[in-house]
N, C-alpha and C positions, 0 to 999 in steps of 0.2 A: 361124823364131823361134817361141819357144813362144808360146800367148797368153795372157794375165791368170787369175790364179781370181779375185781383187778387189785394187785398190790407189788412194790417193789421188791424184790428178794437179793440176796446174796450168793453168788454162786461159788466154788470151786475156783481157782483158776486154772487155767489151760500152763500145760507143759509147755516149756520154749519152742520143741520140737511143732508144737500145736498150733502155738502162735505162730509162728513162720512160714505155717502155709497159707495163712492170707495174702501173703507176697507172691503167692505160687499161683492163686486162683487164674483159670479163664476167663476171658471175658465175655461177660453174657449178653450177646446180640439183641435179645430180645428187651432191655429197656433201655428201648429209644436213644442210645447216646454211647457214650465212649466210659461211661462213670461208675460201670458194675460189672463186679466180680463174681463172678459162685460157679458153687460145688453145690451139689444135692442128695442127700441118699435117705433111704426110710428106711423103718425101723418095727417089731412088733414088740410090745411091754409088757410083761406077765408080773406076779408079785408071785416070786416061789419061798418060801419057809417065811424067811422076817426082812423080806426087802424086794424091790424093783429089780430086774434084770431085763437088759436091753437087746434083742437079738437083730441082726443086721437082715434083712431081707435082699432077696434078689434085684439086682436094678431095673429101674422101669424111669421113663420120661416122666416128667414131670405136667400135669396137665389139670386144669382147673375150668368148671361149669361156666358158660357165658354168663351166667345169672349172678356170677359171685366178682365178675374180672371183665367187665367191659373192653379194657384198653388188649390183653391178650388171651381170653378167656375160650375156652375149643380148640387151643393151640396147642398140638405136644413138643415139649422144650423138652431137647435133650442135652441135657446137663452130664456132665462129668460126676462119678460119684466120691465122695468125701475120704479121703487116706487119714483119717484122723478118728480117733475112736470118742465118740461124746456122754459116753456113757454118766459119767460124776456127773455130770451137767445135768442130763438128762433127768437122771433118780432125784437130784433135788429140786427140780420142777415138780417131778409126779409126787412129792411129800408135800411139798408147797401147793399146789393146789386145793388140797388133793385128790388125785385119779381114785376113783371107784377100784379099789385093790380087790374084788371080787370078780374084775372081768379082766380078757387083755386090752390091751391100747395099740393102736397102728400110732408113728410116728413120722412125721416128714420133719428132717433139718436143713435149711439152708445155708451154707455159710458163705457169709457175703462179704466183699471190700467194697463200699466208696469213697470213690477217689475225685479230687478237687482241684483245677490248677486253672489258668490264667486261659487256658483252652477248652477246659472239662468241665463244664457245671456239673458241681453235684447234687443230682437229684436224688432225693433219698426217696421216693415211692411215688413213680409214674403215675398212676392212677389216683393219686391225692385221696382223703379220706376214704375208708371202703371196709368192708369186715370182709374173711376169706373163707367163710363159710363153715366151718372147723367148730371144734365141740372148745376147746379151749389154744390160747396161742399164748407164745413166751418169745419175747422179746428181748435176746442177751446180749449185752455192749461186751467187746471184749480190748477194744484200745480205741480211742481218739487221739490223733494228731495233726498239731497245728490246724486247727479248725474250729468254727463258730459255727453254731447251729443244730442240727438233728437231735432236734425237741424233740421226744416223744409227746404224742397227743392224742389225746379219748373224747371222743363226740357221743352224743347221743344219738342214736340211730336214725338213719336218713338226713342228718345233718353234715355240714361241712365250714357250720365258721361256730366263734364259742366254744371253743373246747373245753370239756367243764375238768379234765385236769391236765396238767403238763409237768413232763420230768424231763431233764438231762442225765439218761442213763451214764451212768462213770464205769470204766473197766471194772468189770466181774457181775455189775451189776443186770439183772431182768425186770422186767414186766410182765407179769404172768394178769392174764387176764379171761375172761367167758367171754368168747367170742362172736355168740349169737346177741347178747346185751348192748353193745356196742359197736362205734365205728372204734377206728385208729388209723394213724400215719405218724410219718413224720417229715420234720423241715427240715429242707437242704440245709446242704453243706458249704462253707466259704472258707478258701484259705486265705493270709493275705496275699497283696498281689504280688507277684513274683515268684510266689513257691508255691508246694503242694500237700495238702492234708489227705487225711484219711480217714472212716469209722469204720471199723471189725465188728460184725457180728452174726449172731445168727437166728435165722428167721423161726421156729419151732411151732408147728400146729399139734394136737393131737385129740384122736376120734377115736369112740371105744371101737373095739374088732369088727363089730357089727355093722356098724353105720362106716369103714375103713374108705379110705381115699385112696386104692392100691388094686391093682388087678385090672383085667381084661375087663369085665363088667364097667366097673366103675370108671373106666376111660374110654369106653364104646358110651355110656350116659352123657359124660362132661362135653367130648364132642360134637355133640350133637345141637 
């Protein structure tokens, strides 16, 4: 079966228990502002008997190749890791794409809040257009409120204006897309003035075992 260049999907939705930790998230220093939240934790993906299972890996910072992240790229971000099991989520991306069931998959998930108010721009992706270097990425909305904006948007690579498509991901929904094909981002966030909005979601790369974005190796390279 062929796999995805990009398409919208339908996800699972998350337990209330689930939902509720996007209220809990820390606040992540590292982009530029007062406006984001996250949690981080990876994952390794096997296909055993007739389906995906998701095993949790040990935690490790988070850190990404200058060459893919200008704005924080050789930095390791040490993130909080994720009290929430993503697993549903996870297996119907890897159907949806779909992952090479013949090998495993290393997984990174972010789970993020941005938040909007009369003090907080919301920026929803510092570094504006960019691809993150990943074999495929998944882009899951899990609530919007009170807020105008965070367009999802696909460029054609090395570009950053004309986007040649845009979605308004709605709760449950993703964007599963091949990440070497393509830029992406998305546009801030507005609430009106005097109160405060928010978008839930989570950021999902995945790279088969081989090429893995996890390990001593691989964050002694991005470093550098």
């Amino acid at each position: 079966m062929d796999t995805i260049t990009y398409k919208v999907i339908e996800l699972p939705p998350l337990t209330d228990v689930a939902l509720a930790e996007f209220g809990k998230l820390p606040m992540d220093t590292f982009a530029g502002g007062e406006q984001r939240y996250r949690r981080f934790s990876q994952f390794r993906m096997d296909f055993v008997d007739d389906g995906w299972r998701a095993e949790l890996l040990p935690h490790r910072p988070f850190i990404q190749p200058r060459s893919v992240n200008s704005y924080v790229g050789g930095v390791r971000r040490p993130f909080e890791p994720l009290r929430i099991d993503p697993s549903p989520q996870l297996i119907v991306g890897a159907e949806e794409i779909p992952l090479d069931s013949t090998q495993p998959w290393q997984v990174n998930v972010h789970q993020c809040r941005v938040v909007t108010n009369d003090a907080v721009t919301g920026v929803s992706v510092p570094e504006g257009p960019h691809r993150d270097g990943h074999t495929f990425g998944m882009l899951a909305v899990f609530d919007r409120k009170n807020i105008q904006g965070g367009v999802t948007q696909l460029f054609e690579s090395g570009s950053s204006t004309n986007p040649f498509f845009e979605t308004t991901l709605q709760p449950n929904q993703a964007l599963v897309y091949d990440d070497g094909a393509m830029w992406h981002t998305a546009t801030d966030i507005k609430a009106p003035v005097g109160s405060q909005g928010h978008r839930d979601l989570w950021i999902v790369a995945f790279n088969p075992w081989s090429e893995r974005r996890y390990g001593d190796e691989f964050e002694a390279a991005a470093g550098v």
